[in-house]
C-alpha positions as CSV (number, residue, x, y, z in Angstrom):
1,X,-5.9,-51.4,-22.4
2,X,-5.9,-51.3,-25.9
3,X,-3.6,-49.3,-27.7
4,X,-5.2,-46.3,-28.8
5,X,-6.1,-45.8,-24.6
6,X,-2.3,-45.3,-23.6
7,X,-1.9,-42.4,-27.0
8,X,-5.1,-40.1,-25.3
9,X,-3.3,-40.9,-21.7
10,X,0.2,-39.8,-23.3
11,X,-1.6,-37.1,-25.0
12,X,-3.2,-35.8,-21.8
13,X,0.1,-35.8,-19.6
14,X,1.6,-34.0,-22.2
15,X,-1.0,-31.2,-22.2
16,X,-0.8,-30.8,-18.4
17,X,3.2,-30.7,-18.5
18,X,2.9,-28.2,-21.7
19,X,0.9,-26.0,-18.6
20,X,3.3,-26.2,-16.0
21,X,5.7,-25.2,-18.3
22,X,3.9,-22.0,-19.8
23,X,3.1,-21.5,-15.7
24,X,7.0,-22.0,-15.2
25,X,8.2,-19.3,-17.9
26,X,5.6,-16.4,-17.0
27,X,7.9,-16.4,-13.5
28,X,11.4,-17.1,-15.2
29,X,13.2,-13.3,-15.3
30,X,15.0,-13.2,-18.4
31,X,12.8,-15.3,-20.8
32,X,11.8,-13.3,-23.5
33,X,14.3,-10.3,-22.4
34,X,17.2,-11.4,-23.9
35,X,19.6,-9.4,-26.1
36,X,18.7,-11.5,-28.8
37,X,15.1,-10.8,-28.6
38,X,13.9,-8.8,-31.0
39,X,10.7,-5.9,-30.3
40,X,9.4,-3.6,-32.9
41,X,6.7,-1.2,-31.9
42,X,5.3,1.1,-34.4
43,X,1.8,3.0,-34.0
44,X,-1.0,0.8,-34.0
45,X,1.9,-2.5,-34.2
46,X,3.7,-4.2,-31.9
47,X,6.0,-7.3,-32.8
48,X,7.8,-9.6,-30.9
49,X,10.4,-12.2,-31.9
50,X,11.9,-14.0,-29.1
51,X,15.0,-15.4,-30.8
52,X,17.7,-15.8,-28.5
53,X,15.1,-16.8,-26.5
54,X,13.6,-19.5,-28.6
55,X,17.3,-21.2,-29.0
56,X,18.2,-21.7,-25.8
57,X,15.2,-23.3,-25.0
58,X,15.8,-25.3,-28.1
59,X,19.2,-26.4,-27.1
60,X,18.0,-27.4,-23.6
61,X,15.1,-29.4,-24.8
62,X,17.7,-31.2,-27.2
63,X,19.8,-32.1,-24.4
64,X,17.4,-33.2,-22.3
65,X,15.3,-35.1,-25.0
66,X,18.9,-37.2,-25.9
67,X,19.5,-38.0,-22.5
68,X,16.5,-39.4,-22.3
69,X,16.7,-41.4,-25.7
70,X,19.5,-43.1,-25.8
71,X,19.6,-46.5,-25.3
């Protein structure tokens, strides 16, 4: 296959993975309630900043991504 084959087939697995994951977090309990997590809710406004949140995933996606890389 030529090149430009395997980057759509890479592309697409990542798409269906980025779906089990959203479907994954939508039954995790304390994702997105954490004391970090920030909600405002005024009238007509509501706002949502999932902070503590958004780190720990960060730091668990590092780890994992560096296991993974090294060589």
């Amino acid at each position: 296959m030529q090149p430009f084959a395997w980057v759509l087939i890479a592309l697409g697995v990542c798409i269906i993975l980025a779906g089990f994951l959203l479907l994954a977090f939508a039954h995790i309990p304390l994702f997105g309630k954490l004391p970090g997590d920030l909600h405002f809710q005024f009238k007509n406004v509501h706002v949502f900043l999932p902070l503590a949140s958004c780190l720990i995933l960060s730091l668990i996606l590092t780890v994992v991504i560096n296991l993974f890389l090294r060589r």
